[in-house]
C-alpha positions in Angstrom: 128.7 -36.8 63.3 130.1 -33.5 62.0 127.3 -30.6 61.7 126.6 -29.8 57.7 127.5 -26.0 57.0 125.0 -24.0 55.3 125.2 -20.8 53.8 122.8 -19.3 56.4 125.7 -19.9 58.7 128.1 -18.6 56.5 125.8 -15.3 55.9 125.6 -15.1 59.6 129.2 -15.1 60.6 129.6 -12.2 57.5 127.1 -10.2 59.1 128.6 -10.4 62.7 132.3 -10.9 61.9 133.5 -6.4 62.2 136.4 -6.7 60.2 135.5 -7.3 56.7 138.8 -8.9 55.5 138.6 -11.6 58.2 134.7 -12.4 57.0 136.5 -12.4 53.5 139.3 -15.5 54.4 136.3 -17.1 56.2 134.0 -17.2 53.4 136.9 -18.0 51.3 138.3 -21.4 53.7 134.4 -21.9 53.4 134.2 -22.5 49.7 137.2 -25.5 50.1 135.0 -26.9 52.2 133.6 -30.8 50.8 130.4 -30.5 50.3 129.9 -26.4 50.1 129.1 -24.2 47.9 128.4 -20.3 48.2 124.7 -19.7 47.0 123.9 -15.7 45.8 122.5 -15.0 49.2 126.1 -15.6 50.7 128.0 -13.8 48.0 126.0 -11.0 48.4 126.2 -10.6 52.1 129.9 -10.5 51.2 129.9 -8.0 48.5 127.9 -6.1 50.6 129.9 -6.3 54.0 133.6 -5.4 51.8 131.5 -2.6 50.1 130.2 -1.2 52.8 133.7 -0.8 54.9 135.4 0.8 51.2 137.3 -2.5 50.6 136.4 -2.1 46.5 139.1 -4.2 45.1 138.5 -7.3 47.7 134.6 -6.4 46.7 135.5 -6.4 42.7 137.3 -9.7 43.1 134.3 -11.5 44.9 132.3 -10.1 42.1 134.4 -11.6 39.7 134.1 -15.0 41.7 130.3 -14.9 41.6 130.1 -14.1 37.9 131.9 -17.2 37.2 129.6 -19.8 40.1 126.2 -17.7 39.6 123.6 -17.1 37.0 124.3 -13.8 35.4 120.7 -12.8 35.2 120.2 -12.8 38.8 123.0 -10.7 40.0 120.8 -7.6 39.5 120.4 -7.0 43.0 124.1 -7.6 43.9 125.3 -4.7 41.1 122.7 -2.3 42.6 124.6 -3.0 46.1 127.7 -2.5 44.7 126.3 1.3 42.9 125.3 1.9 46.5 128.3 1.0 48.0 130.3 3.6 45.4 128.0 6.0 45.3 128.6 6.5 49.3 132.1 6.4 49.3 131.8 9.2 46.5 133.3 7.3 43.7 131.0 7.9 41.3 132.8 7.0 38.1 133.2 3.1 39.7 129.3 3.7 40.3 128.8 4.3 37.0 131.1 1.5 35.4 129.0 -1.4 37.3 125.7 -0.4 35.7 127.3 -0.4 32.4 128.8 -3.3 32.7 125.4 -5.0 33.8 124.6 -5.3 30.0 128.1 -7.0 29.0 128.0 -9.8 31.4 124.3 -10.7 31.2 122.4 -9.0 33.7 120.0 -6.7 32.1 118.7 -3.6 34.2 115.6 -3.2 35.6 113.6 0.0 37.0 115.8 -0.5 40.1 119.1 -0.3 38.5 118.0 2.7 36.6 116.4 4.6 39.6 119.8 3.5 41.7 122.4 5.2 39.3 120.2 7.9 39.0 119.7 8.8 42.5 123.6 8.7 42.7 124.0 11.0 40.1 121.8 13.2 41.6 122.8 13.0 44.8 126.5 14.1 43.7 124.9 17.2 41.1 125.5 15.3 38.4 122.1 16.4 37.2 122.3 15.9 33.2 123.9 12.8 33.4 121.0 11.7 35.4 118.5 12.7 33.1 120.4 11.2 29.8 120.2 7.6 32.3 116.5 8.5 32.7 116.2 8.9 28.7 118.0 6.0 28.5 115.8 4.1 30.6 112.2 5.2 29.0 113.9 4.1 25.6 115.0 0.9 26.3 110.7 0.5 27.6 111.3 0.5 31.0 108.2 2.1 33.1 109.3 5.1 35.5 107.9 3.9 39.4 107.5 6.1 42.1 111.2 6.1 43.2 112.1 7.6 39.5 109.8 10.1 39.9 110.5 10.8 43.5 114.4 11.2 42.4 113.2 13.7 39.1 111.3 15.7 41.7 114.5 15.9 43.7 116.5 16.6 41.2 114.1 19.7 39.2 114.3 20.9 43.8 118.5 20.9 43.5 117.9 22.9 40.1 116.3 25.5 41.5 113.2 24.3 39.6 110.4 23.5 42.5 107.8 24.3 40.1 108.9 21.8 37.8 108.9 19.6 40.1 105.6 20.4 41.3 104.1 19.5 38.1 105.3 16.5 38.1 104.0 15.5 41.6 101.0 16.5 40.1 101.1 14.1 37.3 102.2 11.3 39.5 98.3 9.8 40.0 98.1 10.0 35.7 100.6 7.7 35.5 100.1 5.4 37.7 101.6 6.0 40.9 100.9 6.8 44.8 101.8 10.2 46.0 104.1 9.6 49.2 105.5 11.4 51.9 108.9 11.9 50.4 107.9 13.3 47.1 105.7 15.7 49.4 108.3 16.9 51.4 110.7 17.2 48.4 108.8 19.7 46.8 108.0 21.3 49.7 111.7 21.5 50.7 112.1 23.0 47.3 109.5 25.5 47.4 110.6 26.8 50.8 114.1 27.2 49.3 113.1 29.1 46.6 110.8 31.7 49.1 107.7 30.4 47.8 106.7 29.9 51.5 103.1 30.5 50.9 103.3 27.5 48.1 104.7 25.6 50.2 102.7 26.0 53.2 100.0 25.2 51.3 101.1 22.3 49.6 102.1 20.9 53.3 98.4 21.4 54.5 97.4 19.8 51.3 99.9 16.7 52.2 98.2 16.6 55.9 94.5 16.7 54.4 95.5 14.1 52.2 96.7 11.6 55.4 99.9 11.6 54.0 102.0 12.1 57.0 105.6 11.8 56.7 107.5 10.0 59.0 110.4 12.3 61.2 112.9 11.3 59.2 111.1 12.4 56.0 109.6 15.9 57.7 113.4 16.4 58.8 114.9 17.6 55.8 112.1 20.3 55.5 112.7 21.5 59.1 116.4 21.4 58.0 115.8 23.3 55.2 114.1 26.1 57.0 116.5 26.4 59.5 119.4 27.1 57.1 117.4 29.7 56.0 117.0 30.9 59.3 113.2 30.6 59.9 112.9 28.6 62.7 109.2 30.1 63.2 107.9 28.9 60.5 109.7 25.2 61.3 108.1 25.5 64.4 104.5 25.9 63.0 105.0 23.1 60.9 106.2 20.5 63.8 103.4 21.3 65.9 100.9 20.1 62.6 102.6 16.9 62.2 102.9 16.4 66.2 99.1 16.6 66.4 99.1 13.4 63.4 101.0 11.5 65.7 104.6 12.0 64.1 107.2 12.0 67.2 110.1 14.6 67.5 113.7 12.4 67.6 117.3 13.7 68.8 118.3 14.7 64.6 114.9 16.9 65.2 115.5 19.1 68.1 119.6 19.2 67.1 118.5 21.0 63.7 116.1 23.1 65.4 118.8 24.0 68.4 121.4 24.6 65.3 118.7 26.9 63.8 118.0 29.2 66.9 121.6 29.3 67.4 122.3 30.7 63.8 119.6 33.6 64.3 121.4 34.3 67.8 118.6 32.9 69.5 120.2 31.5 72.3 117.7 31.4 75.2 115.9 29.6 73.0 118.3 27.1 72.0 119.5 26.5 76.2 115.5 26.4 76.9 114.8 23.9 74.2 117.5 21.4 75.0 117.0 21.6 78.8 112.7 20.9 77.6 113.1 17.7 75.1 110.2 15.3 75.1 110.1 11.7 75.0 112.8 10.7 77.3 115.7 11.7 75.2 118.3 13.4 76.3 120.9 15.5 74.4 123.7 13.8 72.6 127.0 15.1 72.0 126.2 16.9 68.7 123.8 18.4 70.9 126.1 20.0 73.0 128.6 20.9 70.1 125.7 22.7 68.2 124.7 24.9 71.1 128.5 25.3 72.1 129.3 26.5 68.9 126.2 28.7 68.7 127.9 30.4 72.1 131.3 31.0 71.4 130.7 32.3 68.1 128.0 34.9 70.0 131.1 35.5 72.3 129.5 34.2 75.1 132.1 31.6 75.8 132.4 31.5 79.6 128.6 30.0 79.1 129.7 27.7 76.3 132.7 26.3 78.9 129.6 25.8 82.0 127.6 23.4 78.8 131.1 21.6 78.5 130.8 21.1 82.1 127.1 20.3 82.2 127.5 17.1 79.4 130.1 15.8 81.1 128.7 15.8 84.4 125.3 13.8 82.6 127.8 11.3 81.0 127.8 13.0 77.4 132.0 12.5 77.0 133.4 16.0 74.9 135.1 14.9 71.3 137.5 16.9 69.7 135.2 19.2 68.3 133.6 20.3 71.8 137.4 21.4 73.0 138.6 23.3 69.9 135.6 25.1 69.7 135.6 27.1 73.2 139.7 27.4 72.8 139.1 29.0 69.5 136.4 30.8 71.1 138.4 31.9 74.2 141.1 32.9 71.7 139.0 35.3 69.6 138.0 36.9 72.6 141.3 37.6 73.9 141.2 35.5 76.6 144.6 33.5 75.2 144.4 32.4 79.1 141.5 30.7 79.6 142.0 28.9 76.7 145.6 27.4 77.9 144.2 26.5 81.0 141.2 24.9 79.4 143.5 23.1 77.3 145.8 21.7 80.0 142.5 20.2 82.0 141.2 18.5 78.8 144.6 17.1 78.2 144.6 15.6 81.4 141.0 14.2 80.1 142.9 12.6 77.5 142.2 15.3 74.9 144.8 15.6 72.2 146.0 18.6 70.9 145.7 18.6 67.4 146.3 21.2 64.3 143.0 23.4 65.0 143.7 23.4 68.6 147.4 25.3 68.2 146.0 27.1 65.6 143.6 29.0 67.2 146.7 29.1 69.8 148.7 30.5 67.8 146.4 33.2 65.9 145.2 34.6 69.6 148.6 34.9 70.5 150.2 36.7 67.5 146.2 39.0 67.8 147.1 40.2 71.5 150.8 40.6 69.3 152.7 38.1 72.3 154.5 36.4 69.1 157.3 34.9 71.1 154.4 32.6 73.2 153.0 32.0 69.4 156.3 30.6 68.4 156.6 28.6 71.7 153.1 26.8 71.0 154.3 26.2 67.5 157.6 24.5 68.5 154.9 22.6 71.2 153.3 21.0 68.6 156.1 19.8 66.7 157.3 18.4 70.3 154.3 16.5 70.6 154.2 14.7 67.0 152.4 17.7 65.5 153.5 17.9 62.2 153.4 21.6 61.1 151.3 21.8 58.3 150.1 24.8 55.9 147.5 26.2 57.6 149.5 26.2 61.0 153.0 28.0 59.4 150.2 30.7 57.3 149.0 31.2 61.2 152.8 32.1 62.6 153.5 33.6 59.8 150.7 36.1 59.5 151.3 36.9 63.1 154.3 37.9 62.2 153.4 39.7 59.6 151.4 41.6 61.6 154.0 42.7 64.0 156.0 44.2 60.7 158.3 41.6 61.7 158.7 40.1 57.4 162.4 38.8 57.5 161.1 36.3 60.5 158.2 35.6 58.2 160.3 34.7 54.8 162.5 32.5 57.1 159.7 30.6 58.3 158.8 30.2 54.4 162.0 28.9 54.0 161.3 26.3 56.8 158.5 25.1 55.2 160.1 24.4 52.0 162.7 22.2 54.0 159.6 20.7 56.1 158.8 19.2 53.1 155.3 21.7 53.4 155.2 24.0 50.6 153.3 27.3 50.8 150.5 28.3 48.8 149.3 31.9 46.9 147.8 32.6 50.8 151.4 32.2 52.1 153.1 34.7 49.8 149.4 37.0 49.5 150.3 36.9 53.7 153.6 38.4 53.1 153.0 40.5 50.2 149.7 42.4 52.8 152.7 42.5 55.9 154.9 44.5 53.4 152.5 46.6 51.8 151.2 47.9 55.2 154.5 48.8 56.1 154.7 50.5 52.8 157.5 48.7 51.2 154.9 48.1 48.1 158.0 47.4 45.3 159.0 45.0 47.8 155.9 43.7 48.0 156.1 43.4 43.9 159.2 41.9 44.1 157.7 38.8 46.1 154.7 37.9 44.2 156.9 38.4 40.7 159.1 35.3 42.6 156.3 33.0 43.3 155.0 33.8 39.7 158.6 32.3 38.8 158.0 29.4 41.0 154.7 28.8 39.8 152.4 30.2 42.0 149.3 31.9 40.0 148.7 35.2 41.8 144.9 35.7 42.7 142.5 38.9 43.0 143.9 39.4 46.2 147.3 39.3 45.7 147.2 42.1 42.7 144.0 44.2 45.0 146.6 44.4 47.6 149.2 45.7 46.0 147.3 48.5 43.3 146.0 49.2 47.1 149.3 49.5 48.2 150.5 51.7 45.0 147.2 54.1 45.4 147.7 55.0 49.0 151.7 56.1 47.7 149.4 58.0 44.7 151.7 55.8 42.1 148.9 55.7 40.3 150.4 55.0 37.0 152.2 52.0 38.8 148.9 51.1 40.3 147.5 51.0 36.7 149.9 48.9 35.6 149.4 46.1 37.7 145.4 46.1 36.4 146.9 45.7 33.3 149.0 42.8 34.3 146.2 41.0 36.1 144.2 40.7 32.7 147.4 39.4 31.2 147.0 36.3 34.2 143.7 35.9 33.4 142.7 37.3 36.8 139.4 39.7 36.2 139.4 42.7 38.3 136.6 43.3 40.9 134.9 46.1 42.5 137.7 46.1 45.4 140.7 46.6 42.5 138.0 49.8 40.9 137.8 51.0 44.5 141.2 50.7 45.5 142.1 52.9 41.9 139.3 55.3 42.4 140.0 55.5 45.7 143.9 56.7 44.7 142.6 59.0 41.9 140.3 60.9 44.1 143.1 61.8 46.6 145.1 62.9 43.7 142.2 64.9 42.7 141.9 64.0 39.7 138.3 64.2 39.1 137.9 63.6 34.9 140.5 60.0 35.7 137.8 58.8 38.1 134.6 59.4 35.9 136.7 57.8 33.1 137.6 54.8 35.8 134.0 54.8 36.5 132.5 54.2 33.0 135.4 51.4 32.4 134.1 49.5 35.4 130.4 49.7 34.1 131.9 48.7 30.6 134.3 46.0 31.7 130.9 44.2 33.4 131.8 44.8 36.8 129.0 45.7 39.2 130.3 48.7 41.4 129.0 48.7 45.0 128.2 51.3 47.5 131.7 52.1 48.4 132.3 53.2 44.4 129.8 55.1 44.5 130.9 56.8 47.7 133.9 57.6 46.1 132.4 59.1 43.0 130.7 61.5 44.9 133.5 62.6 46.7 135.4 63.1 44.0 132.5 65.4 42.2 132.2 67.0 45.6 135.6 67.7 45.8 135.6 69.8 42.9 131.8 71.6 43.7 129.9 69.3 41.4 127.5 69.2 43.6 124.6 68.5 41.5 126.3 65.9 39.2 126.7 64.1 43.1 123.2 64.2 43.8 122.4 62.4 40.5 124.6 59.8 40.8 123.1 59.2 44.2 119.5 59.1 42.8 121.6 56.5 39.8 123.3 54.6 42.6 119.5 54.3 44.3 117.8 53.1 40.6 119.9 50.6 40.2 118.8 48.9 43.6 121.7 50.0 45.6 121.3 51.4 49.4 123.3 54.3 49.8 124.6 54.2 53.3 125.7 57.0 56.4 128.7 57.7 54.3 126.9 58.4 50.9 124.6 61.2 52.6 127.3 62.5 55.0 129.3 63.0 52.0 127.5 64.5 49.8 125.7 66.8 52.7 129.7 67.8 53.3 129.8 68.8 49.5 127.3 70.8 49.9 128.6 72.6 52.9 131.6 73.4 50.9 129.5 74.9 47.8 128.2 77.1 50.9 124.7 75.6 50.4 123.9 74.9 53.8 120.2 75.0 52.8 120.6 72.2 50.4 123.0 70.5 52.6 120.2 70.5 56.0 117.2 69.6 53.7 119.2 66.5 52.8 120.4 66.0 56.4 116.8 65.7 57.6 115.8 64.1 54.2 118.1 61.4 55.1 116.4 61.0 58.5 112.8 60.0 56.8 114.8 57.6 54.7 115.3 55.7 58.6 119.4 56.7 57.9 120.6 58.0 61.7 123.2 60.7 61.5 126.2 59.8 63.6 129.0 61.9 65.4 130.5 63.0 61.9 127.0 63.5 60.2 126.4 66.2 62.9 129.7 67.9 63.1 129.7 68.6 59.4 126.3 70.3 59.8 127.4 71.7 63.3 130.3 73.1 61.4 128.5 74.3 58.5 126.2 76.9 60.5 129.5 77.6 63.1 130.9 78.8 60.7 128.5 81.0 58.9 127.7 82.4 62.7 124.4 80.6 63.0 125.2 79.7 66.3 121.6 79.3 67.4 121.2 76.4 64.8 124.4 75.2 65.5 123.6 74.8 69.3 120.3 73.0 68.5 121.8 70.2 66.5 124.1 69.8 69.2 121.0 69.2 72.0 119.5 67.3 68.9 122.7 64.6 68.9 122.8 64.4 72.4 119.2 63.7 73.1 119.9 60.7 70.2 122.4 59.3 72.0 124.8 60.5 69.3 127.7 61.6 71.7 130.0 64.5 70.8 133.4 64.4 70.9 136.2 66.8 71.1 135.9 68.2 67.4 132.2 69.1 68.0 132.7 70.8 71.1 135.8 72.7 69.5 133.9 73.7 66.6 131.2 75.3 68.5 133.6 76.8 70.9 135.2 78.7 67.7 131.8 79.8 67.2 130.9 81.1 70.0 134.0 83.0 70.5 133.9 84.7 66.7 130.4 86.0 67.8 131.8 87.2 71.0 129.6 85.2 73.4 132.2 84.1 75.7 129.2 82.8 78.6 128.9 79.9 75.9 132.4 79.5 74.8 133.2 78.9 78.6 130.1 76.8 79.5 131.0 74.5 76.6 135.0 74.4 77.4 133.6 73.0 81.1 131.0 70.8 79.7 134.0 69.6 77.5 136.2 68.8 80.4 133.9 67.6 82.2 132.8 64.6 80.0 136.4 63.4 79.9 137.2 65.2 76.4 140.3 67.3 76.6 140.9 70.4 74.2 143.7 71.5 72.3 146.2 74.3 73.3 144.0 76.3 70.3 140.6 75.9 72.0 141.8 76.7 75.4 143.1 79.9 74.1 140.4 81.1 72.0 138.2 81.1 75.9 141.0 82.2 77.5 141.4 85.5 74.7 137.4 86.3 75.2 137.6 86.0 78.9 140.5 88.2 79.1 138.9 91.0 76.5 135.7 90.7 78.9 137.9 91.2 82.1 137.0 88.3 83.6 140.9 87.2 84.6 140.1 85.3 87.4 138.2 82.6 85.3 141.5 82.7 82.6 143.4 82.0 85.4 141.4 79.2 86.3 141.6 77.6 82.8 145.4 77.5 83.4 144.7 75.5 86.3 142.6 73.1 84.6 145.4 72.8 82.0 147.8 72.4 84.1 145.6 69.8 86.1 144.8 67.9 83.4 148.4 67.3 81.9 148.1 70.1 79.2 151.3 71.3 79.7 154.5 71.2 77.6 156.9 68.8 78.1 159.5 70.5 79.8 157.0 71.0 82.7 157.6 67.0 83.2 161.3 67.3 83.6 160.7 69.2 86.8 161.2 66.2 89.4 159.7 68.0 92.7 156.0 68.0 93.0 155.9 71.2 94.6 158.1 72.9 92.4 156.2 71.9 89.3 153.0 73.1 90.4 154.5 76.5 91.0 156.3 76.7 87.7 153.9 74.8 85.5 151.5 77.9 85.0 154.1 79.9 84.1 155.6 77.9 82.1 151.8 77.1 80.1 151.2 80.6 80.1 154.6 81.7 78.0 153.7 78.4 75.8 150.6 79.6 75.5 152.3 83.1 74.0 154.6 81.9 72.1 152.5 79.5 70.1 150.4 82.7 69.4 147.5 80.9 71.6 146.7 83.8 73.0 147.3 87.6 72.5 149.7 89.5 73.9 147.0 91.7 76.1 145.7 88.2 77.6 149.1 87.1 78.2 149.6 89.8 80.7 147.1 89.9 82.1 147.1 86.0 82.9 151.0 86.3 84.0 149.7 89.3 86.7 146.9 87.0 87.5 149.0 83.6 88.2 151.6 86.1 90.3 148.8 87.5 92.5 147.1 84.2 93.4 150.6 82.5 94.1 151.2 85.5 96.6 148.0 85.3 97.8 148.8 81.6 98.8 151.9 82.9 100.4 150.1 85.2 102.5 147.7 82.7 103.5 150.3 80.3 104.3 152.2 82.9 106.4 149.0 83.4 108.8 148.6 79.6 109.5 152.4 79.8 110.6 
């Protein structure tokens, strides 16, 4: 006697059966069966199983089935699978279509259906949508439960609106229904995300006081909240409260918090927290990949390789991910090598190369400028089944951009095209960058006006790049023009395209075109930034309007702006050149109680400044100042002070400083050794001008014909000679020290004669 099949058996075989279009011909050769007939609960198990795996027009055609062999009125909780089912998959129009077709064959919607399409809506930002649906649903007398009002706290937290949404937890008791753990952390989510921290704290104490303690999955997306916003602390504060109400940390937990840590750079933290994990679990592979990531993109990614080491030693197998992560990290380092090699171990794992892993190939290639090994890689890939695809040709081509080399670049556009990959505005915006920085800007024009003719919209960066391009040529008119012909393509010019201009007119000096510039920007709505104003001041600078400069620093400061080291530095400069060095120190130390930190340029301009109004004693003290700052001079410093010193004659200084100089690995210009060498001879001290040749001649400062002297010996006889008549003839040094340096050079070379004929 045959068994009788029920439809528990046939909901059972659904549920276990993988592939859902072989559970579909088996519920299907059930329904021929004598003697069966699919009930709802089998139907829905069906619907839910084809839904669930994205097979919607199988899924539509069982529904279709059911309508026909099942009581419309009960389907209710088969549609809301089916909303779910879209709603996941992102279709949210199909979503959408099932609740309203609910009505039209029978099935009216309840509470559930209302609170399911809802939540969808929300969950994609479709926020007013969801709230007409919610309107809807109060008209047509349905009462809002707890999961409506749980999804219209959510969606006030996506609006930026946690206060709304904190009334209406408030109001949940008046109306009937429990405050929970989700609507809790909602708000307090929201709260946090708006920076209402102390709110929100307090609303999570409140939550605790209450006993309402969410469970981890619920307190999760708080924790994951605060650790997008980088305050890990404060996540940490909260997890020990709900760890002492029993509430146990899981893997998604400690992964958040590791991601966190990693974001703020905290990586000690990070490595100490995954090697410290509590009840027994053990880090996955997204727990390797999130600290991985956090290393390489630290630069530490000789310690990211030793994790990759580390999982797969505990049995956590790398993925993709793990691999292209430390060769793109190897490859932003520069260490092109390490990557390769990493890359032919993991293929041997039976890791395969993919577009992100020759692409970050290929971009540290063309960086360290090897382009012919970039090429190689990128005729690799296509060996291996790669196909090319637009990121990977914008990659090669940029490198060769980079190397100036454009016709290999356009030919490689051309290979796209027959590919069957067509570039984008970043391919030709690639091109049009190589051109202009090798100054062929009407070239450069010439390329964007043919992809305009082949469709391609230019964006703000193509037209910045080239008025860029036009300004440093000073073709400013040209440069204008193109600002004109961006508003004509409905691209709105930004602070970088005002900079760029500005930028152009102040080199042209053109002071009253700037200020005009200047106002049009403020007119035309667009919000200048601290490089405008930088440039503003220059320009007034540039022309003594010192005072208008100091204004517009005050303006740039009202209007919430930080001026930076280059707004003070310049500004302190324009006052240097106005030859008010008082105004220009009180703002260089006024600048210092504002916590700005003068660096190498801020002090030469000062240094400068009293050098060369002969205030060497002030001069000499900001130079002990920037040293004892670990602000390090450099040659331009130590030549300005050494002009100094020699225009008031103290040539003990001037030489001191032209050693210290030397000393520290900075070496002077054929100027600055002659300005010691012209006080040291007018004090009669020959022997120590003599001795500067030397130095000169020791450390390369020599002209070039001193090179073409093959014999060692030979050259270190001539070469002082040689420096010495350079040294005249570039009017280095006057005529008085030159003969005095040529008797010099000839008595120490005989003296060395003499000495070398008594060892003999």
């Amino acid at each position: 006697m045959s068994r009788t099949l029920l439809p528990k058996h046939v909901a059972s075989v659904i549920k276990y059966q993988k592939d859902p279009l072989r559970a579909l011909d088996m519920f299907n050769s059930t329904a021929k069966e004598d003697g069966y007939k699919h009930t709802l609960f089998t139907y829905k198990c069906m619907v839910e199983k084809l839904g669930i795996h994205g097979e919607f027009e199988a899924m539509e055609n069982v529904l279709s089935d059911m309508r026909v062999n099942i009581d419309n009125s009960l389907l209710e909780g088969v549609y809301i699978d089916v909303m779910r089912s879209y709603g996941k998959k992102g279709r949210i129009q199909k979503a959408v279509d099932t609740f309203e077709r609910m009505d039209f064959f029978g099935c009216e919607p309840s509470t559930m259906s209302y609170n399911t399409i809802m939540n969808i809506l929300v969950e994609y930002r479709y926020f007013d949508q969801a709230h007409k649906v919610y309107l809807r649903m109060l008209d047509k007398g349905h009462v809002p439960d707890v999961y409506t009002y749980t999804i219209r706290i959510k969606s006030f937290c996506r609006t930026r609106r946690s206060h709304a949404a904190l009334r209406l937890l408030r109001n949940m008791p008046e109306r009937g229904c429990d405050l929970n753990p989700v609507a809790y952390c909602t708000v307090i989510s929201g709260l946090y995300e708006e920076d209402h921290r102390a709110e929100a704290c307090s609303l999570f104490d409140e939550m605790l006081v209450k006993e309402i303690c969410p469970d981890i999955v619920t307190f999760n997306k708080v924790v994951h909240v605060l650790c997008q916003k980088g305050d890990v602390l404060e996540s940490s504060r909260l997890i020990v409260k709900v760890l002492k109400r029993g509430t146990v940390m899981n893997l998604f937990t400690y992964n958040i918090l590791i991601q966190g840590l990693c974001k703020e750079s905290k990586l000690t933290e990070a490595v100490a927290l995954m090697d410290h994990m509590d009840n027994g679990l053990a880090p996955d592979v997204v727990t390797y990949n999130t600290l991985i990531c956090g290393l390489c993109k630290n630069s530490k990614v000789v310690e990211a390789e030793k994790y990759l080491r580390k999982m797969s030693n505990e049995g956590c197998s790398p993925d993709d991910f793990t691999y292209n992560t430390i060769i793109d990290g190897y490859c932003k380092s520069g260490l092109v090598q390490n990557a390769c090699k990493l890359l032919k171990d993991a293929v041997f794992k039976g890791f395969v190369p993919n577009h992100v892993t020759y692409c970050s190939l290929i971009n540290g290639l063309c960086e360290e400028g090897d382009i012919e090994r970039a090429v190689e890689i990128f005729n690799e890939a296509i060996g291996r089944g790669v196909k090319p695809d637009l990121i990977l040709y914008n990659s090669l081509i940029k490198g060769l951009c980079r190397l100036g080399l454009i016709l290999q670049a356009l030919d490689l556009m051309n290979e796209m095209l027959e590919a069957g990959c067509c570039p984008d505005i970043c391919t030709y915006n690639i091109i049009i960058n190589g051109l202009c920085k090798m100054g062929k800007v009407s070239v450069a024009n010439n390329v964007m006006n043919a992809a305009i003719a082949k469709g391609y919209l230019p964006d703000v960066f193509t037209f910045n790049t080239l008025i860029d391009g036009y300004c440093k040529q000073l073709k400013l008119e040209t440069a204008l023009l193109v600002v004109d012909r961006m508003w004509t393509h409905g691209v709105t010019p930004n602070a970088i395209t005002y900079n760029s201009v500005l930028n152009g007119l102040c080199k042209a000096g053109k002071t009253n075109d700037v200020l005009e510039t200047f106002r049009e920007m403020h007119s035309k709505g667009c919000v200048p930034n601290v490089i405008t104003y930088n440039i503003v001041i220059e320009s007034l600078c540039k022309v003594h309007k010192v005072k208008e400069a100091s204004d517009l620093l005050v303006k740039m400061i009202n209007e919430g702006l930080s001026p930076d080291i280059v707004s003070f530095s310049t500004l302190i400069y324009g006052f240097c050149r106005n030859s008010d060095i008082d105004g220009a120190y009180e703002l260089f130390r006024k600048m210092e109680k504002d916590k700005f930190f003068a660096t190498t340029d801020t002090y030469n301009i000062m240094i400068r400044a009293f050098s060369d109004n002969l205030n060497m004693q002030m001069a000499e003290e900001l130079f002990l100042e920037m040293s004892s700052k670990n602000c390090s001079p450099n040659v331009y410093t130590y030549q300005v002070l050494i002009k100094g010193f020699c225009k008031t004659a103290n040539t003990d200084c001037a030489y001191e400083f032209l050693m210290d100089m030397i000393n520290k690995g900075l070496i002077p210009s054929m100027t600055t050794f002659g300005r010691v060498i012209n006080r040291l001879c007018v004090a009669d001290r020959v022997d120590e001008a003599v001795g500067i040749i030397q130095v000169m001649v020791n450390n390369n400062v020599v002209p070039e014909v001193v090179h073409t002297i093959l014999s060692a010996d030979k050259r270190a006889i001539a070469a002082p000679k040689i420096l010495v008549e350079e040294l005249m003839k570039k009017s280095h040094i006057t005529y008085r020290a030159y003969e005095l340096l040529y008797d010099g050079i000839r008595d120490k070379k005989m003296l060395r004669k003499r000495r070398h004929m008594r060892c003999s």
